[in-house]
N, C-alpha and C positions, 0 to 999 in steps of 0.2 A: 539408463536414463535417456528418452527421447528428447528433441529437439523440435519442438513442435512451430506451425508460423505462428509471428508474433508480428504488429506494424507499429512503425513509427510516422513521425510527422513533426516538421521543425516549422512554425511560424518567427519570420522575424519577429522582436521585438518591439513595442511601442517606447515612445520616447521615453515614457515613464518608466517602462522596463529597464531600457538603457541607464536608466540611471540607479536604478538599483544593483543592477549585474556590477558591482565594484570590486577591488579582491578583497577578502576577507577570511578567514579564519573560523567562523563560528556562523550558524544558520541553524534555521528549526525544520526539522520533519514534523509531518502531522501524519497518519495513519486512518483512514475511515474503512467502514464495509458500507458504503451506499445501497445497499439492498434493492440494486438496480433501482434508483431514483425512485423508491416505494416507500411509506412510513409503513411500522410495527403492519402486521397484517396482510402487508397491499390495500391499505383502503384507501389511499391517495397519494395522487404522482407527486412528488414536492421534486423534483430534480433543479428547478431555475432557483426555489428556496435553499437548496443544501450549496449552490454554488455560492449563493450572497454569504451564506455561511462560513464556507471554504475561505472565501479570497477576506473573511473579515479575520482570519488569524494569519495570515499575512507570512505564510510558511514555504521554506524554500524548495523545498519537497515534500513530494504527495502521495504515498502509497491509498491505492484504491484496489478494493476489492468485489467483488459481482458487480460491475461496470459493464452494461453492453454496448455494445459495437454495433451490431444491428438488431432492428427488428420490426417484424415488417406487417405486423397488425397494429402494435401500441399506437403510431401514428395516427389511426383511423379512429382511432378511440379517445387519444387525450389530444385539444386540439393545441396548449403547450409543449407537444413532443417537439426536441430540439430536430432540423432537418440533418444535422452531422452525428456522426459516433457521442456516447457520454463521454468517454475522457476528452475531446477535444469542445464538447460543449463547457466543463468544466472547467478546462484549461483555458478558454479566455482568454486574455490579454494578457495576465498576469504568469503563465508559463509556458514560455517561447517554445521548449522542446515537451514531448511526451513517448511511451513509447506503451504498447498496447498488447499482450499474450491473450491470445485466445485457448482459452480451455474450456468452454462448452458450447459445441455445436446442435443444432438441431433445425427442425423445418423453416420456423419463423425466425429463427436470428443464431446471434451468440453474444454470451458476453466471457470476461477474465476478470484476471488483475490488470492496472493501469500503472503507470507512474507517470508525474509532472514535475516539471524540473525548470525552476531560472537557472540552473545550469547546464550543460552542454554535455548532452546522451551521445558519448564516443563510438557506446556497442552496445547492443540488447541482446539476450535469447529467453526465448520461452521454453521451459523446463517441464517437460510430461512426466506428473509424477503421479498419475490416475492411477489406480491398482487394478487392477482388469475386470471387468464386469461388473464396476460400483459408479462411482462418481467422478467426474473427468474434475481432475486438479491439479493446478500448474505453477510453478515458482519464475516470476519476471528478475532474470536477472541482469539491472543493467549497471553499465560504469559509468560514472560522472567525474568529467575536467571541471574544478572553480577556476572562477573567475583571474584567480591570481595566475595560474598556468604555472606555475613549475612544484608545485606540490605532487602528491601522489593522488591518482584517481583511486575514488570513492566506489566501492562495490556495495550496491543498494538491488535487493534482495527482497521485491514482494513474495510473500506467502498466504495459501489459503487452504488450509488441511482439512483432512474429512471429519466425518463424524467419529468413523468410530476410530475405537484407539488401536487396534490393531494395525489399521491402515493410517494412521498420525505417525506411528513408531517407524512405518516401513518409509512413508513419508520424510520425516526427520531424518532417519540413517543417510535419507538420500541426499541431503541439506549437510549433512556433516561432509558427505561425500564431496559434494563442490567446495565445501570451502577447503577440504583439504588439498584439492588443485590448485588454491590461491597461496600468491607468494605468504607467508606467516606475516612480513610486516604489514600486510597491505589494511589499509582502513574498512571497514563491514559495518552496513544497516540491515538486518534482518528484520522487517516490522510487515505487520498483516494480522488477518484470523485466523488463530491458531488451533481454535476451537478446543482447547485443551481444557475441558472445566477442571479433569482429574489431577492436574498440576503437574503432570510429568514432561515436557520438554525439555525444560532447564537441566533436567538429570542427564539430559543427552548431547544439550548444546552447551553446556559449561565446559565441560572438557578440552570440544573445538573454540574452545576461548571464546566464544558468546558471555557476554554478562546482560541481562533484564535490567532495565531502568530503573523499571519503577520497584524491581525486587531491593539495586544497589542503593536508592533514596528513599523508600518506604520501606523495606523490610519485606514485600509479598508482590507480586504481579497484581496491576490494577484491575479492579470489578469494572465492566465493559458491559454487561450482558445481563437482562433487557435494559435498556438504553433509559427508560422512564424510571427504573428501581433497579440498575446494577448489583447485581448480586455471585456472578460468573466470571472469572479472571479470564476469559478467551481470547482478548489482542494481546500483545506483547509489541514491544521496540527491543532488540537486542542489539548491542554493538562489541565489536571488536577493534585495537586500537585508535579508540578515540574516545574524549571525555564526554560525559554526558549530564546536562541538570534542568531543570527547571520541568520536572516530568510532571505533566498535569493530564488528567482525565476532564472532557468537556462532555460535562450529563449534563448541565441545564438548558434553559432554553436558550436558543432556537435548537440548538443539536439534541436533548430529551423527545425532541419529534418529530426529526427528520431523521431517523431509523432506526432499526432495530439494536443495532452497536453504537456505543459512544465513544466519539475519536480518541486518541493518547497524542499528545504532542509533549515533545522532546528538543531543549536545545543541543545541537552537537558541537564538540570546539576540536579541530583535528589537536 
């Protein structure tokens, strides 16, 4: 498994911030695939519409997926292109730290996975977990301190697997693989696109004591896919020592049309 670069960036705080950041014990992740700031098709830029969106579920972390960092035509063409990277156009005010894996490069830009955090991004690395001559794909793994500080840090875990399953399977082995590095007690968010329609992950991430949210509250991984008429279980939230409720899938509007996936958000309670 490579080590691919990955950037971070810490904005202080606005006041409002500060007074959210209190210690606590329970917070919500949301999970999206922004299809780089595109709705279903690319027929239009919505990236400042999916942000009003974002900050309207009011989530303390934010796994993002096909997020770009740069790119150096879109500007010339949509005259709302934000002037900074998407995850920090996204990140706003409302998520002091962010940290950024680039997994596809090419002439006019790149984009990864993202994370945003009202909490405090200790460590990142980006995980090359592209299988050779297909599709560049990467797992952002970083650790999060709450606010209370003397708990255990939170290992949050974007994923964004390929298409096919050959390359998901050799993918996942690799995800089992790091967590098996991690202490056993330690708390784990695995959430992202997992692209799994076929339903096989769970066979491989249970074992590493992964549990599926929406598998342990609904009975089945939520339909995510296409975003207008979910019909495709492809995101997940998995966690490892930590409780998990209030799993909802957001298909209606505003998020039915700002892209192709429809977020899962999850509350966590260490």
């Amino acid at each position: 498994m490579n080590i691919t670069q990955s950037t971070e960036a810490t904005r202080e705080p606005d006041q409002d911030t500060r007074r959210d950041l209190v210690p606590t014990q329970r917070f919500t992740v949301l999970t999206v695939n922004t299809h780089k700031g595109f709705t279903a098709l690319n027929r239009r830029f919505i990236l400042p519409e999916l942000r009003e969106a974002v900050r309207s579920v009011s989530a303390d972390v934010v796994f993002l997926q096909e997020v770009h960092g740069t790119h150096e035509h879109h500007p010339q063409r949509f005259a709302n292109w934000p002037s900074m990277p998407q995850y920090e156009f996204l990140a706003d005010s409302l998520w002091p730290q962010f940290a950024y894996g680039r997994n596809a490069v090419y002439p006019a830009g790149d984009h990864g996975n993202a994370l945003l955090s009202k909490f405090q991004i200790v460590h990142h690395e980006n995980l090359d977990v592209s299988i050779s001559g297909h599709e560049n794909r990467g797992m952002l793994h970083s650790m999060l301190r709450l606010p209370s500080g003397d708990g255990p840090q939170i290992h949050a875990i974007c994923v964004h697997l390929g298409l096919r399953e050959s390359h998901r399977v050799a993918q996942l082995k690799l995800l089992c693989q790091r967590l098996s590095e991690l202490p056993p007690e330690a708390p784990v968010i695995v959430a992202g696109d997992f692209n799994d329609w076929r339903g096989k992950a769970s066979d491989l991430l249970e074992p590493a004591g992964l549990r599926e949210v929406f598998t342990e509250q609904w009975g089945k991984p939520a339909r995510s896919f296409p975003a207008r008429m979910p019909l495709l279980r492809l995101d997940r939230i998995y966690v490892r020592n930590l409780k998990a409720r209030h799993a909802q899938v957001l298909n209606v509007r505003p998020w039915s049309h700002l892209s192709d996936h429809a977020p899962l958000s999850v509350e966590i309670e260490l």
